[in-house]
SERO-4910 file (N, C-alpha, C, O; in steps of 0.05 Angstrom, whole numbers):
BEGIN
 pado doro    nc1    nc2    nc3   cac1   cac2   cac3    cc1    cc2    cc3    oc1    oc2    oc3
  Unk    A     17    -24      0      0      0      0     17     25      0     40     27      9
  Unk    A      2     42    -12     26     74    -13     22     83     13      3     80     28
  Unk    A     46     94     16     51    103     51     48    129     54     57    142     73
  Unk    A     25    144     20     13    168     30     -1    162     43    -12    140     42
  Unk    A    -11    187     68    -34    184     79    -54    190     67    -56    209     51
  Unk    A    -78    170     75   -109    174     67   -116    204     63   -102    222     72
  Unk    A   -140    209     47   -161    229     50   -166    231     89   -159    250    103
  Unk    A   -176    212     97   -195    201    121   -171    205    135   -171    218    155
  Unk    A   -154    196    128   -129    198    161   -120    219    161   -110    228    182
  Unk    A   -123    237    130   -114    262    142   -133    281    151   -124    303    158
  Unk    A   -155    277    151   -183    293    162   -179    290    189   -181    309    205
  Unk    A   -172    260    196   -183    263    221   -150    266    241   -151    261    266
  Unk    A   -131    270    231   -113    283    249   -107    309    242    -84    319    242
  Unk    A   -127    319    238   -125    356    237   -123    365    263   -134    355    282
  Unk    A   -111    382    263    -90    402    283   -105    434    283   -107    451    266
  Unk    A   -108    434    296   -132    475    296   -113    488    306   -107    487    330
  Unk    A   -102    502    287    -87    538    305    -98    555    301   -101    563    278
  Unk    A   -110    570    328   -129    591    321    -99    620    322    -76    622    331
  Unk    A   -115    635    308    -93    655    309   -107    675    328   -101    674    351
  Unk    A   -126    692    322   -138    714    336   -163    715    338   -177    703    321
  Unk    A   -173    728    354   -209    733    353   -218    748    373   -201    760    387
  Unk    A   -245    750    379   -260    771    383   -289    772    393   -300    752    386
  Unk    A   -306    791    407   -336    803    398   -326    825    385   -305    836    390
  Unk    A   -344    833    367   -341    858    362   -357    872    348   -359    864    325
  Unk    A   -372    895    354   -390    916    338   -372    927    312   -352    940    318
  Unk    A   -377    925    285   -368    936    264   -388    952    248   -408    944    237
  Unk    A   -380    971    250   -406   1002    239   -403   1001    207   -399    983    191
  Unk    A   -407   1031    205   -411   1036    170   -385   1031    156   -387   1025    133
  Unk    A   -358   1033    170   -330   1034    157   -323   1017    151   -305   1017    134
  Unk    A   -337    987    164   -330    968    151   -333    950    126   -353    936    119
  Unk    A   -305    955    110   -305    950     81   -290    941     74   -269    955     77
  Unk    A   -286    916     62   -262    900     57   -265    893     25   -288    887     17
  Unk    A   -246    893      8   -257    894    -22   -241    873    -32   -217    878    -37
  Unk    A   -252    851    -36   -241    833    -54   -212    829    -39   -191    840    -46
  Unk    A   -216    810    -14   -190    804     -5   -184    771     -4   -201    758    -17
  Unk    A   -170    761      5   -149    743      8   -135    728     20   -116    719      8
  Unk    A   -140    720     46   -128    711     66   -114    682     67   -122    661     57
  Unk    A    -92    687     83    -84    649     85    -95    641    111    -78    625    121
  Unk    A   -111    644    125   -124    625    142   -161    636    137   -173    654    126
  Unk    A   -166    612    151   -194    609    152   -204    635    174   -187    646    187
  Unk    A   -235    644    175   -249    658    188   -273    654    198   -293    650    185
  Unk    A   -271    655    221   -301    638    223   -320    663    242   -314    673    264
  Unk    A   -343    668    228   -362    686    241   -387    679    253   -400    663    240
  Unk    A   -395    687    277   -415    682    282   -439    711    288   -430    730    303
  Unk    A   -461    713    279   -476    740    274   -490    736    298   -505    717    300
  Unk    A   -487    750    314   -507    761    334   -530    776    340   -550    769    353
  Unk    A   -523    806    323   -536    817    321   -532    839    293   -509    842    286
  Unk    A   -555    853    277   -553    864    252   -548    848    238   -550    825    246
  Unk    A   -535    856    203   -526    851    187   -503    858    179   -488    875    188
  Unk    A   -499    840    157   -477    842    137   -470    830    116   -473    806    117
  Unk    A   -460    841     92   -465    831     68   -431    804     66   -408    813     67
  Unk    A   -434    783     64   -408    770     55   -405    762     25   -422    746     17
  Unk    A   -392    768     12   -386    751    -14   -372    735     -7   -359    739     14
  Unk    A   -371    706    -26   -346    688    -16   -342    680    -55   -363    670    -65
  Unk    A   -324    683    -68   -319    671    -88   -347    681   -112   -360    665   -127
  Unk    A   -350    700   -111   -370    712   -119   -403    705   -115   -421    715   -129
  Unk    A   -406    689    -94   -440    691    -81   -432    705    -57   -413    706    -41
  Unk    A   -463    719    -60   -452    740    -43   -483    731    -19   -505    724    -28
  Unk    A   -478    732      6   -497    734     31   -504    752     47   -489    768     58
  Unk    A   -535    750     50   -533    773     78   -536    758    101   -552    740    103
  Unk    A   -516    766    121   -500    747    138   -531    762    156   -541    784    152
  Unk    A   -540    743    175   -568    751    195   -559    740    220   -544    721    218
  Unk    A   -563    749    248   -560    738    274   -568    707    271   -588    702    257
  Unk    A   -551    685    286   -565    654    293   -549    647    257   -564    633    244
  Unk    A   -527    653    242   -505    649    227   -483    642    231   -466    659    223
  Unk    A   -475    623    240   -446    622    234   -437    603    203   -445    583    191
  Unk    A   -418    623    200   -399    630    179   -373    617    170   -356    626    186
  Unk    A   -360    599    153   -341    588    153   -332    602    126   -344    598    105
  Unk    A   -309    620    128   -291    632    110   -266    620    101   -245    625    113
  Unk    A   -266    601     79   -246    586     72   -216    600     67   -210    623     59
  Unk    A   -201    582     74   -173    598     65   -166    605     35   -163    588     17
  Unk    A   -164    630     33   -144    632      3   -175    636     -7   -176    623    -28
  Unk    A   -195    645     -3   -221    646    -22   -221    678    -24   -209    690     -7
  Unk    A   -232    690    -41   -242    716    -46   -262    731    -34   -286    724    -38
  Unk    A   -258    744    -23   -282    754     -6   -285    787     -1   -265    798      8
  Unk    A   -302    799     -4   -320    826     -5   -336    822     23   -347    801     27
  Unk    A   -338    846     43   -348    843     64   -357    869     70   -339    886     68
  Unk    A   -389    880     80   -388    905     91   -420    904    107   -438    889    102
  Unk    A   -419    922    123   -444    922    137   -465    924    109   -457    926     86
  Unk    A   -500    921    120   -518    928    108   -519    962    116   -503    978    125
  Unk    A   -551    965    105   -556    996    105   -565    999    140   -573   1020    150
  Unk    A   -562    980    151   -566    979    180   -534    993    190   -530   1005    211
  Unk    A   -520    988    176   -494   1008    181   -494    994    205   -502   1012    219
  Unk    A   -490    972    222   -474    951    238   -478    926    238   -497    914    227
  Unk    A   -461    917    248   -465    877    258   -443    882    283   -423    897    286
  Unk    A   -460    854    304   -447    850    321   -448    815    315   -464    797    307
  Unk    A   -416    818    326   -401    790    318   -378    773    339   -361    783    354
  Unk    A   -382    746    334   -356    733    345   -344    724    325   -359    714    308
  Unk    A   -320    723    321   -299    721    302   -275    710    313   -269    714    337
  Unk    A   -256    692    295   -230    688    301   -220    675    274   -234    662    258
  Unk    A   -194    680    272   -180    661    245   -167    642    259   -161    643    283
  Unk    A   -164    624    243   -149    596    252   -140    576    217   -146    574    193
  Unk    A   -126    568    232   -118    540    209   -119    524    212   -107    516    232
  Unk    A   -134    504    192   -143    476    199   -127    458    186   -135    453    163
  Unk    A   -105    446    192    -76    431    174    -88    402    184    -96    394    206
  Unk    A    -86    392    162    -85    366    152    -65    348    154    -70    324    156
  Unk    A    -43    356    155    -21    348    138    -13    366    116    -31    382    119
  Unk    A     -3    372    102     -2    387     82    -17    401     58     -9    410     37
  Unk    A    -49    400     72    -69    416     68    -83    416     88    -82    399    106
  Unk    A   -105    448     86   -127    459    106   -145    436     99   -142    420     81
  Unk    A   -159    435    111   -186    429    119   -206    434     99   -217    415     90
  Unk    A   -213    460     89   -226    462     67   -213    468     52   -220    487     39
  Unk    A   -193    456     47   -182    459     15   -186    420     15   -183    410     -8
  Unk    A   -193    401     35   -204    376     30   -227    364     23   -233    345      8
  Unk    A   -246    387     43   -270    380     33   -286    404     31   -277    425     39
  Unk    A   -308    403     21   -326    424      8   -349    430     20   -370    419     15
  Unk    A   -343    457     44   -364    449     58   -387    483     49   -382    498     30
  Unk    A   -408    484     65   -422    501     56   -403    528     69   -382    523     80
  Unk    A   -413    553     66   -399    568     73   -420    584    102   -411    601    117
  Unk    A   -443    575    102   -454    583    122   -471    556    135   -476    535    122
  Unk    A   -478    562    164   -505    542    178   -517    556    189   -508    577    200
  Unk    A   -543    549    189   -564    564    217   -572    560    236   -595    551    239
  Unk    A   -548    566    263   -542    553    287   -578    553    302   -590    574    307
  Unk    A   -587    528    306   -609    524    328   -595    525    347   -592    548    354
  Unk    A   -580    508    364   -565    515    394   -552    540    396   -528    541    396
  Unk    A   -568    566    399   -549    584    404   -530    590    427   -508    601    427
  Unk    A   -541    581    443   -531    592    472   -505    573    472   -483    581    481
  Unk    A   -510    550    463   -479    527    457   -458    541    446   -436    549    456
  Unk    A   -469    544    419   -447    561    399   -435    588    411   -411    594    410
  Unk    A   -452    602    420   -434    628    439   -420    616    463   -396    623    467
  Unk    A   -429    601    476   -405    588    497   -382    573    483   -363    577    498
  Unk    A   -377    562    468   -364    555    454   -337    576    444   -313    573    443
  Unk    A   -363    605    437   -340    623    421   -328    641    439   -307    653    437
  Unk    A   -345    640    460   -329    658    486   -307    640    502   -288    650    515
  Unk    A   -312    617    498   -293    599    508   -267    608    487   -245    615    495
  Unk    A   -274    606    466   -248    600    437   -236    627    445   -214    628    458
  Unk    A   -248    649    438   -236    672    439   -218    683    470   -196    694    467
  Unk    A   -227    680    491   -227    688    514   -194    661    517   -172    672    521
  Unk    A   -193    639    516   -170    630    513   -145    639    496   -122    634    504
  Unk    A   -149    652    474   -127    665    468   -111    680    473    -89    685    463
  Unk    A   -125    691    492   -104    708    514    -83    696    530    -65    709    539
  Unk    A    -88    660    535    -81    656    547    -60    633    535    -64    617    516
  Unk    A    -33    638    553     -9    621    540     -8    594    545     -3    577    528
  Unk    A    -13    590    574     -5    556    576    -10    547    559    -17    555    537
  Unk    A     -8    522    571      1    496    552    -29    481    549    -42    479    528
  Unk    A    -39    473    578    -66    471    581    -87    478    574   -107    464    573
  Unk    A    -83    515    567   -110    517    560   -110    519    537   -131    527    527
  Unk    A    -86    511    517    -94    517    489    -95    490    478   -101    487    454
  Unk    A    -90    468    498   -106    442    491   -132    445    491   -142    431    473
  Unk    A   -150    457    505   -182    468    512   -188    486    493   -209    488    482
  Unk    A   -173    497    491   -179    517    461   -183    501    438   -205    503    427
  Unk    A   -163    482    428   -162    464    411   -194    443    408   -206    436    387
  Unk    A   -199    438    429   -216    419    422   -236    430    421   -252    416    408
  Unk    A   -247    452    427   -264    474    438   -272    473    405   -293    463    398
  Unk    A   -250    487    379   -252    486    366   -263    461    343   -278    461    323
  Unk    A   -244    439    358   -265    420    346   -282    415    352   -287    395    337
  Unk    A   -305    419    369   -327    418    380   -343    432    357   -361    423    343
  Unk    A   -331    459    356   -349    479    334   -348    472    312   -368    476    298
  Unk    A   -329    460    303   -330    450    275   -342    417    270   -345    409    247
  Unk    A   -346    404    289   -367    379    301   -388    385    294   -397    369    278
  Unk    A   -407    410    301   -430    420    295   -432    428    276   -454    424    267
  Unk    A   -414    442    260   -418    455    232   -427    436    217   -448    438    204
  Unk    A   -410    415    217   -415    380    203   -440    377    204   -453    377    184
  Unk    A   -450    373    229   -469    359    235   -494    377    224   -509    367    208
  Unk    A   -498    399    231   -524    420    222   -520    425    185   -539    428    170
  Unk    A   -492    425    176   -487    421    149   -511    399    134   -520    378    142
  Unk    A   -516    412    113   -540    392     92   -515    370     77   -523    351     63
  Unk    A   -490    374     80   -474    357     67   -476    338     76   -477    342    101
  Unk    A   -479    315     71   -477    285     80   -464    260     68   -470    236     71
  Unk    A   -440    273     51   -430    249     41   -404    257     50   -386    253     34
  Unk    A   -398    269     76   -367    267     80   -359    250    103   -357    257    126
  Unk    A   -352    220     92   -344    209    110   -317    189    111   -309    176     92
  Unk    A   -303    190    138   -283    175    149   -284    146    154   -296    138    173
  Unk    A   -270    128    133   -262     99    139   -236     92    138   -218    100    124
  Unk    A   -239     76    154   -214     61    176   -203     39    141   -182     26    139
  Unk    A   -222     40    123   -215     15    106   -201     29     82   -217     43     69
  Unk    A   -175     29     72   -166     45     60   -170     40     26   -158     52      8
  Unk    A   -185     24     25   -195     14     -3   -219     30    -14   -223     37    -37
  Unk    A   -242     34     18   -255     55     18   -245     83     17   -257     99      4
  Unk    A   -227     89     28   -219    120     26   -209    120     -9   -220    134    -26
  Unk    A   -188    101    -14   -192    100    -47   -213    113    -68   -212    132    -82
  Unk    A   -231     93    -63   -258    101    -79   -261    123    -78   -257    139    -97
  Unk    A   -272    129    -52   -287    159    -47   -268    182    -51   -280    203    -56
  Unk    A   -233    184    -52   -224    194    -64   -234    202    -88   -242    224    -96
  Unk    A   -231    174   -103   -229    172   -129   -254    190   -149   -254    203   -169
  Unk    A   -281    179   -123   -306    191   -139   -306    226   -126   -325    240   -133
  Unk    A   -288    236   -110   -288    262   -110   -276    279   -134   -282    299   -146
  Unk    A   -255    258   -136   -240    273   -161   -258    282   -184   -259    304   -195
  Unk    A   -275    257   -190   -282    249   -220   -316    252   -221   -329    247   -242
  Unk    A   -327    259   -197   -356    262   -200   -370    278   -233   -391    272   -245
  Unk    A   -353    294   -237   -362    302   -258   -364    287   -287   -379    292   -306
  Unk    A   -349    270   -283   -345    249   -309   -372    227   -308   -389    229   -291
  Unk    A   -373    209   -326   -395    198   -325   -387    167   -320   -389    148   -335
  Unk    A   -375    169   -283   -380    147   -275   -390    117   -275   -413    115   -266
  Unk    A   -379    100   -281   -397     71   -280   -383     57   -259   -362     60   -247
  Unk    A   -408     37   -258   -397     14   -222   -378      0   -235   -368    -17   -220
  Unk    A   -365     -1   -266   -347    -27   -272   -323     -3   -266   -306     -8   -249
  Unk    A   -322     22   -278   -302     37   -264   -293     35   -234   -273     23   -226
  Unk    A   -308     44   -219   -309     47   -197   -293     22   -186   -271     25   -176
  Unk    A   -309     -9   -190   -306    -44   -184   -277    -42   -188   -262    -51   -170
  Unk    A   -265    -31   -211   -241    -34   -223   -215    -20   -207   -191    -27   -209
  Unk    A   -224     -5   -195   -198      5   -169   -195    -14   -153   -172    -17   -145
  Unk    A   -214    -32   -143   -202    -54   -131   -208    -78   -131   -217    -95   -116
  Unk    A   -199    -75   -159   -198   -102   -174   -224   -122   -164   -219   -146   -164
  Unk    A   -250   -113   -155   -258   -127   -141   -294   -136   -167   -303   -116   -178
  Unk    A   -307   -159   -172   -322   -164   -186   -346   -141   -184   -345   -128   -164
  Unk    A   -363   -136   -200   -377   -105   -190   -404   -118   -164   -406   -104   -144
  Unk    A   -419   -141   -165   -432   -153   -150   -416   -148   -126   -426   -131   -111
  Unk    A   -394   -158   -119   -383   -161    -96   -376   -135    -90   -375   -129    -66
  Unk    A   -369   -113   -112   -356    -85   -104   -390    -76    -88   -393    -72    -64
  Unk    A   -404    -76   -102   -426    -65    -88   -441    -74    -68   -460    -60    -62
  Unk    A   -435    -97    -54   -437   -114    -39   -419    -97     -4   -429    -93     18
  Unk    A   -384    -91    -17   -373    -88     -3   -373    -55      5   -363    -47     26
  Unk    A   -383    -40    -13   -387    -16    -16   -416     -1      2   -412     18     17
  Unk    A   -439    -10     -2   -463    -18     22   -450    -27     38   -448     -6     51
  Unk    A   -439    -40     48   -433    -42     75   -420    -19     93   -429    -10    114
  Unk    A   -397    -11     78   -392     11     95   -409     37    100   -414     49    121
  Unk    A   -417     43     71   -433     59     71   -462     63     77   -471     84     84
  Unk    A   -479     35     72   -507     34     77   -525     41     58   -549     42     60
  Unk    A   -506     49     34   -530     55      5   -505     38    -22   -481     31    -22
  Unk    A   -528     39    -41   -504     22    -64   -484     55    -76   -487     79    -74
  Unk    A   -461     30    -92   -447     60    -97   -448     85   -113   -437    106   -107
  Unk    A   -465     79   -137   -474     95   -154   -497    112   -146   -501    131   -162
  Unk    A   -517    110   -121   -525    121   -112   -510    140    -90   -522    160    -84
  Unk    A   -493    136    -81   -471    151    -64   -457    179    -87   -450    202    -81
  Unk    A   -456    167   -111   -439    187   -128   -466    207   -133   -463    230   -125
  Unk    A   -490    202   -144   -507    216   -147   -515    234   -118   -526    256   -119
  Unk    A   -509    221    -96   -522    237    -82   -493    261    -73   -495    283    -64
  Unk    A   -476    249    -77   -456    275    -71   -452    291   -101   -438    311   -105
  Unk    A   -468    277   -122   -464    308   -136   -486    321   -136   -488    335   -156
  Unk    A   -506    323   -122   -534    331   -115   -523    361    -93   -530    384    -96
  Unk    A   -504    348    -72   -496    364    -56   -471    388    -70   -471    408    -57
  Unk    A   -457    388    -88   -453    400   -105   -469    408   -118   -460    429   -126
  Unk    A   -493    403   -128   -502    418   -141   -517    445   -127   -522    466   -139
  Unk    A   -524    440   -100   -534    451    -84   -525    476    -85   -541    494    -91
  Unk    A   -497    481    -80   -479    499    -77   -490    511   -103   -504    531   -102
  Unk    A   -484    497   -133   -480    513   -147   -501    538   -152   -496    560   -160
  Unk    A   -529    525   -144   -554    534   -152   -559    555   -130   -582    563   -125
  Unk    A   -539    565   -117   -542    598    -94   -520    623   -120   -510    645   -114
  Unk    A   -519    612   -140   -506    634   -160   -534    633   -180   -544    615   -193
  Unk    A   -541    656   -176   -572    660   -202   -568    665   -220   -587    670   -234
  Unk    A   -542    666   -231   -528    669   -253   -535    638   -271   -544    638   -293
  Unk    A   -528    612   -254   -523    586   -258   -559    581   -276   -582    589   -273
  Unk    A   -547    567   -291   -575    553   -301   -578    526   -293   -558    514   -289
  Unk    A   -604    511   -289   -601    487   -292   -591    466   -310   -587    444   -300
  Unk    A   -588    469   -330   -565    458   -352   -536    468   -341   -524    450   -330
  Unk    A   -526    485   -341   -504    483   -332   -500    465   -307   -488    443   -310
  Unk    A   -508    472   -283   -505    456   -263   -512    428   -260   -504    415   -241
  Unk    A   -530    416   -282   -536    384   -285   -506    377   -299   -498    354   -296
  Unk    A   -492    396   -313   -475    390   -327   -450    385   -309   -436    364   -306
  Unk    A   -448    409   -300   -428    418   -279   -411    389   -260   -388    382   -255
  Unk    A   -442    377   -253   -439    361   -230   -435    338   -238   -424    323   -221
  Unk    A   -442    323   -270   -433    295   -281   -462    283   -290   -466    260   -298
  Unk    A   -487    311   -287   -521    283   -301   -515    297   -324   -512    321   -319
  Unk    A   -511    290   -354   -520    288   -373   -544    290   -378   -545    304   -399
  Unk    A   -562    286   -372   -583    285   -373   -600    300   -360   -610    287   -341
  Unk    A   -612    329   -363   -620    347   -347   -648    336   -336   -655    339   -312
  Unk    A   -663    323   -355   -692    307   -335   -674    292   -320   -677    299   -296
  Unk    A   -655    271   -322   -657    258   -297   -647    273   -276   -659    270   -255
  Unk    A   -628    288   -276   -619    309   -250   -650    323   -238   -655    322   -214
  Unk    A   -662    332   -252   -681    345   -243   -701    328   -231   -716    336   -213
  Unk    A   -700    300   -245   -722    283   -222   -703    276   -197   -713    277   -175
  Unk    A   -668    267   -200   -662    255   -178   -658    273   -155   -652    266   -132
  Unk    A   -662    301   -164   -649    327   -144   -685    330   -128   -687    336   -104
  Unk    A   -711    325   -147   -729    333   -127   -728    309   -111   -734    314    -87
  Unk    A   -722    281   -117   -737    252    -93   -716    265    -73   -727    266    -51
  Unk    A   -694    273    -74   -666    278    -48   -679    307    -37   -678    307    -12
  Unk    A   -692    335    -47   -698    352    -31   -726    363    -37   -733    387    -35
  Unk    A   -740    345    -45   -764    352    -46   -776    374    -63   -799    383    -63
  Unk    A   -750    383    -80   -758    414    -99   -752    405   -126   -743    384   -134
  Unk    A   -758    424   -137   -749    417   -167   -722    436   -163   -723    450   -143
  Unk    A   -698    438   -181   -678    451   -177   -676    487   -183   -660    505   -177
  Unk    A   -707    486   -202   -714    521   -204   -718    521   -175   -702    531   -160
  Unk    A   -739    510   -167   -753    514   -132   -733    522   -113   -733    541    -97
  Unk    A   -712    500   -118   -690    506    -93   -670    522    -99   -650    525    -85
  Unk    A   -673    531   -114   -659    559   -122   -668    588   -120   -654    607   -116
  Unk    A   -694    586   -124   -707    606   -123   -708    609    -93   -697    629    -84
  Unk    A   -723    586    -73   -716    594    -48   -698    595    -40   -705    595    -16
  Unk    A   -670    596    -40   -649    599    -32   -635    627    -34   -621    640    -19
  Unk    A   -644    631    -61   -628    664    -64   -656    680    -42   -653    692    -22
  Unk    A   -676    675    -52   -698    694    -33   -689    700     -7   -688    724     -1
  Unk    A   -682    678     13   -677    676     38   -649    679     43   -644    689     65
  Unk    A   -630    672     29   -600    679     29   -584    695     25   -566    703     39
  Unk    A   -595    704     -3   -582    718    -22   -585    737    -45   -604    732    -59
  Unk    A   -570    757    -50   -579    781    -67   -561    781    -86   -547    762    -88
  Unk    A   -559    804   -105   -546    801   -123   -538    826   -121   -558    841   -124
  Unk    A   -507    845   -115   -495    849   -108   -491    874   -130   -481    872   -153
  Unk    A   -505    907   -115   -503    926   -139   -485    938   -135   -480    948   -157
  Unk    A   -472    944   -122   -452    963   -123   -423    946   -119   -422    924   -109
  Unk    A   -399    963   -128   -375    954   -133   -368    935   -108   -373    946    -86
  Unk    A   -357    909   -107   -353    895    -82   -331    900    -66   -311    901    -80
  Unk    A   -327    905    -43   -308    913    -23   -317    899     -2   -305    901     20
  Unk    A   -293    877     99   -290    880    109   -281    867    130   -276    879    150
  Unk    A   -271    843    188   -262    828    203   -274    799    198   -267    780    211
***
């Protein structure tokens, strides 16, 4: 076996260095235009607004939000016409091994925290430790952090990101991250490990609990999810985007998985999410 490490082994020995953070009231001045960062940002909205772009979808960030700002992504940030937001904030880096965290996996860029009172103990815990040097409490800081990012997972609509111990499985699911867009078959798939396709799918349900070609469809469903908060995107493109050929069948397999047709869940998504961004883009 290659003595790279897994996808899965390197997720799950990630290492959190938070760098700095905060509460903090940010008024009308805050304006940040198309910036850049090498660590992650993570916001949580308390109170008011604020507009985020991330890679050109742009959000109005609402209290009961927290926010995951990927590293190295593009981002435009400024209050609404409410001219404030109050926030908890901190940057950190999520190392893998020789990649972040979300440069592994693809997560949404926002959730809509129900446990609030958790998530602010959490961030007053995270932040309020950085002051502090020992040794001890930035083990508590550390996990503190993985705690918050435990819940992001979990309240996340993503559901095909998962860790196995079987490295034949991390294989695959590699394999079908790479290539979701291509037009996958189970003899492809069978064929990484060398294994008959009856028995691949046999062995494949097991870990997983669904067959495998339904696993690929349903993680390009969740991709497509993403794509359909840009109102720019058409449904042809994004059936395309994600690996269905076939725009009826995307459009039947995307309503049985969320109950919408893919106009539906688009349309409600930008309504409740998202605007489309008039003036020139330019903030913690």
């Amino acid at each position: 076996m290659d003595t790279k490490k897994t996808t899965s082994q390197q997720l799950t020995e990630m290492n959190p260095v938070y760098y700095k953070g905060d509460f903090t009231v940010c008024g009308k001045d805050w304006y940040y235009d198309n910036i850049a960062l090498g660590f992650n940002k993570i916001y949580y909205i308390v109170e008011g607004e604020c507009v985020i772009n991330i890679e050109g979808i742009t959000h109005i960030a609402k209290p009961g939000q927290l926010f995951l700002l990927p590293i190295n992504s593009i981002q435009t940030l400024y209050t609404t016409e409410n001219n404030y937001v109050k926030k908890y904030w901190f940057h950190c880096i999520l190392p893998c091994q020789d990649k972040d965290l979300t440069e592994l996996i693809k997560l949404p860029y926002y959730i809509n925290v129900k446990n609030m009172a958790y998530i602010e103990r959490l961030l007053k815990r995270i932040t309020k430790k950085g002051e502090t040097m020992d040794l001890a409490t930035k083990f508590e800081q550390k996990a503190d952090i993985i705690k918050l990012l435990s819940y992001y997972l979990r309240v996340s609509e993503i559901k095909t990101i998962m860790v196995y111990n079987d490295y034949r499985m991390d294989l695959v699911i590699s394999y079908i991250n790479e290539n979701y867009t291509s037009a996958l078959t189970l003899d492809e798939l069978s064929n990484l490990l060398h294994f008959h396709p009856n028995y691949f799918v046999r062995f494949f349900k097991n870990a997983t609990g669904i067959p495998p070609m339904e696993y690929v469809n349903n993680f390009r469903i969740d991709k497509a999810k993403h794509m359909l908060l840009d109102e720019t995107a058409t449904i042809q493109e994004v059936s395309s985007s994600v690996g269905f050929k076939n725009t009826h069948y995307f459009s039947r397999f995307f309503k049985k998985k969320t109950r919408l047709t893919p106009t539906e869940y688009q349309s409600l998504a930008l309504r409740n999410h998202v605007f489309v961004m008039q003036r020139s883009p330019d903030g913690k």
